[in-house]
N, C-alpha and C positions, 0 to 999 in steps of 0.2 A: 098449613105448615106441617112440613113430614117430624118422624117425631123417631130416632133412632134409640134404645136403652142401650147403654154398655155396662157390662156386668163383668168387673175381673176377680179372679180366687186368686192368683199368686201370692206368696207370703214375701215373696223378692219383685224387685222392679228394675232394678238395674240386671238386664241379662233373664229376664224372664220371656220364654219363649213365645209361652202364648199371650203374653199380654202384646209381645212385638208382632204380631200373626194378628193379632185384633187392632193393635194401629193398622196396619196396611188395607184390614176391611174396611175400619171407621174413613178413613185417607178417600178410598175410593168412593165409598159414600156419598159422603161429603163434595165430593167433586161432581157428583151429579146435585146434589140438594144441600148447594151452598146456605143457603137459608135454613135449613134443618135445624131440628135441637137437638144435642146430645145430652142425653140424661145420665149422670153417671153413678155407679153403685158399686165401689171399690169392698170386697169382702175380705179380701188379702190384708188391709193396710188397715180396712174398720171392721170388724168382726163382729156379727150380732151378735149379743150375749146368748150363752144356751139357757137361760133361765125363761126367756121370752117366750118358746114354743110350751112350756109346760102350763103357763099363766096365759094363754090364747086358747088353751084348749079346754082348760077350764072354766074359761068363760062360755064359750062356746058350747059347754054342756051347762049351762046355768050355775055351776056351784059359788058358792058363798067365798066371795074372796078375802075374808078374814078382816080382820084388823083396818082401821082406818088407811094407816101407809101401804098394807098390801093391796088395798083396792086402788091406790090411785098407782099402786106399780104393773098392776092388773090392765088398768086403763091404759099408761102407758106403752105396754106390751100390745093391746090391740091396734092402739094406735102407729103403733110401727107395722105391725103385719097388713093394717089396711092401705097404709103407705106405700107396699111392697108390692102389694097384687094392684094396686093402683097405678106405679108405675109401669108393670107390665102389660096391664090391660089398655093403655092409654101408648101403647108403644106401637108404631106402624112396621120396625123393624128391631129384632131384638137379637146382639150381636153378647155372646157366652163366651168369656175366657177361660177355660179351665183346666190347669194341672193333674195330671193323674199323680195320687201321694197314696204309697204304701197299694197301690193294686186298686183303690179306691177314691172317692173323693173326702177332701177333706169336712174337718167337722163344719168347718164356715158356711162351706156349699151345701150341705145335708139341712145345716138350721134355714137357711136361707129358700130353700126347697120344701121345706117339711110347713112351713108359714106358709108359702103360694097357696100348696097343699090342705091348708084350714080353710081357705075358701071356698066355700061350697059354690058358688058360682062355675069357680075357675073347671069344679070337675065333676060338677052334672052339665057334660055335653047335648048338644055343641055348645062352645061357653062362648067367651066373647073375645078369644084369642084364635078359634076356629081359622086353620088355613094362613094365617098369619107368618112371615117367615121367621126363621131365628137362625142364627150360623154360631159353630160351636168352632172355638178354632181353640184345639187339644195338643196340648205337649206330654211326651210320655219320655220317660228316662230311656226306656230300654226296649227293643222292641216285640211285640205282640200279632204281627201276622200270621196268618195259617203256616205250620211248619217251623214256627221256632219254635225253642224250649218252654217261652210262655205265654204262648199261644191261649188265650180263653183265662187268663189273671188280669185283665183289664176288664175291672167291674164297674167302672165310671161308666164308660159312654154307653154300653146297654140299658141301665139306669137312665142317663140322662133322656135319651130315645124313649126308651117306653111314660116319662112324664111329659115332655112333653110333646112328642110326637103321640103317642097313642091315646093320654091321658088329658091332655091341652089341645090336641089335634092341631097342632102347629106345623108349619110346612120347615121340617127341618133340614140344614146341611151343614156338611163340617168342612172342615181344611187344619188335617191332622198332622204335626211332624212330629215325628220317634228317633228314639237313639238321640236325645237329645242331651243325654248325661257322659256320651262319647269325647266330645274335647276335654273334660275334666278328670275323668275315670281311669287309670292307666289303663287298666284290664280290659279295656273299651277301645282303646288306640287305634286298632284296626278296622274299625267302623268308624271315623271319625268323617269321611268319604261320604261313606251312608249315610250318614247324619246331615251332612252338607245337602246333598242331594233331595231328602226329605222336608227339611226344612225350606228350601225353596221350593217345593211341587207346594209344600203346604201354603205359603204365602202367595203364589198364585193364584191354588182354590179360593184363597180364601179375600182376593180382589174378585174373582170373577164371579164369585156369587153373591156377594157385593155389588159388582156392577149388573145381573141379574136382576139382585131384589130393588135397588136403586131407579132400576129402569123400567121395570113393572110400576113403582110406586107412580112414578112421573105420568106412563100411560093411562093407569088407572083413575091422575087426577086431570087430564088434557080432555 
C-alpha cells in the first residue's frame, strides 16, 4: 500500500492558496492509488511547540534533563521528533504546502524542519528518503521572478531545495503561483490577471507531477 505525507503551513484555510494547489496534487494522487494512505501533518492549524527543538537537542548531546517533569517533557519532545522523521521516512510520496511569510518561512515550518534535521539518519547520506519524490506547491504574495523589484527576497524555496533536495537527496518538484495577494491588495489591482494566470499554471504542475510520481509508484510496484 502506497503511503502519500501531506504536510500544510498555512495559518488560513478558507482561501489558502497552497493548501488549494496541494488538494489538486493529493486529488490526482489519489486517482491513480485509490487505496493509498494520506498521512496528514497540518502545521498551520497545530503548530509544534518551539520548546520541542531545544529539549531534542539536548538530549541528543546526552545532557542531564533536569527535574523529574523536565525529563518526561524531554521524553515527550523526542517522542514527537521520532514521530516526524518517521512519518517522512515511511512516506512513498511527500506532497509540502508552503506559504512564503515575510520573505521567509514561517516559524512552524523552520521547527518542523529543524526536528527532520536532528536525525542523524535523515542527513548522513544517502539516508533513507534518497531519491524519493516530494512536491512543494508554493504561494507567494507578490511576485519574485528574474527582473522584478524582488527578485532574490524569496528565502523559502532555496532553503526548502537545498534540505531536501541536497541534504535528504529527494527528488524534488514544485508547482508555484505568485501574485497571489493581487485580488485583495488594491495597489496590486492590476496584476490580478497575472495572478489568475499563475495560479492555474500552478495547479496544473502541480497535477502533473502528481500524476508523474503517482505513476512511477504504480510501475515501480507492477
Amino acid at each position: 500500500m502506497t503511503t502519500l505525507l501531506r504536510v500544510d503551513a498555512s495559518i488560513r484555510v478558507d482561501g489558502s492558496v497552497s493548501r488549494a494547489l496541494a488538494d489538486s496534487a493529493e486529488a490526482t494522487w489519489k486517482a491513480e492509488h485509490p487505496d493509498g494512505v494520506v498521512v496528514r501533518r497540518d502545521l498551520g492549524k497545530h503548530p509544534i511547540p518551539s520548546d520541542v527543538w531545544p529539549a531534542v537537542i539536548s538530549a541528543n548531546m546526552g545532557l542531564d534533563g533536569g527535574p523529574d517533569a523536565d525529563r518526561a517533557e524531554t521524553a515527550a519532545a523526542v517522542a514527537l521528533a521520532n514521530e516526524l522523521s518517521s512519518e517522512l521516512k515511511n512516506a512513498d510520496t511527500v506532497l509540502l504546502a508552503v506559504p512564503l511569510y515575510n520573505y521567509g518561512l514561517s516559524q512552524h515550518v523552520k521547527t518542523w524542519i529543524d526536528l527532520l534535521l536532528a536525525d542523524t539518519e535523515l542527513v548522513s547520506g544517502p539516508g533513507p528518503v534518497q531519491g524519493r519524490p516530494i512536491i512543494f506547491t508554493l504561494a507567494r504574495g507578490g511576485g519574485y521572478g528574474p527582473g522584478t523589484p524582488r527578485e532574490g527576497w524569496d528565502h523559502a524555496t532555496p532553503y526548502l531545495e537545498r534540505v531536501f533536495g541536497d541534504m535528504f537527496g529527494m527528488d524534488v518538484r514544485q508547482a508555484v503561483a505568485e501574485l497571489t495577494l493581487a485580488p485583495v491588495t488594491p495597489a496590486m489591482a492590476e496584476l490580478i490577471d497575472q495572478s489568475k494566470v499563475s495560479e492555474e499554471e500552478a495547479h496544473s504542475s502541480a497535477m502533473e507531477h502528481a500524476a508523474d510520481v503517482a505513476r512511477a509508484l504504480t510501475e515501480a510496484a507492477a
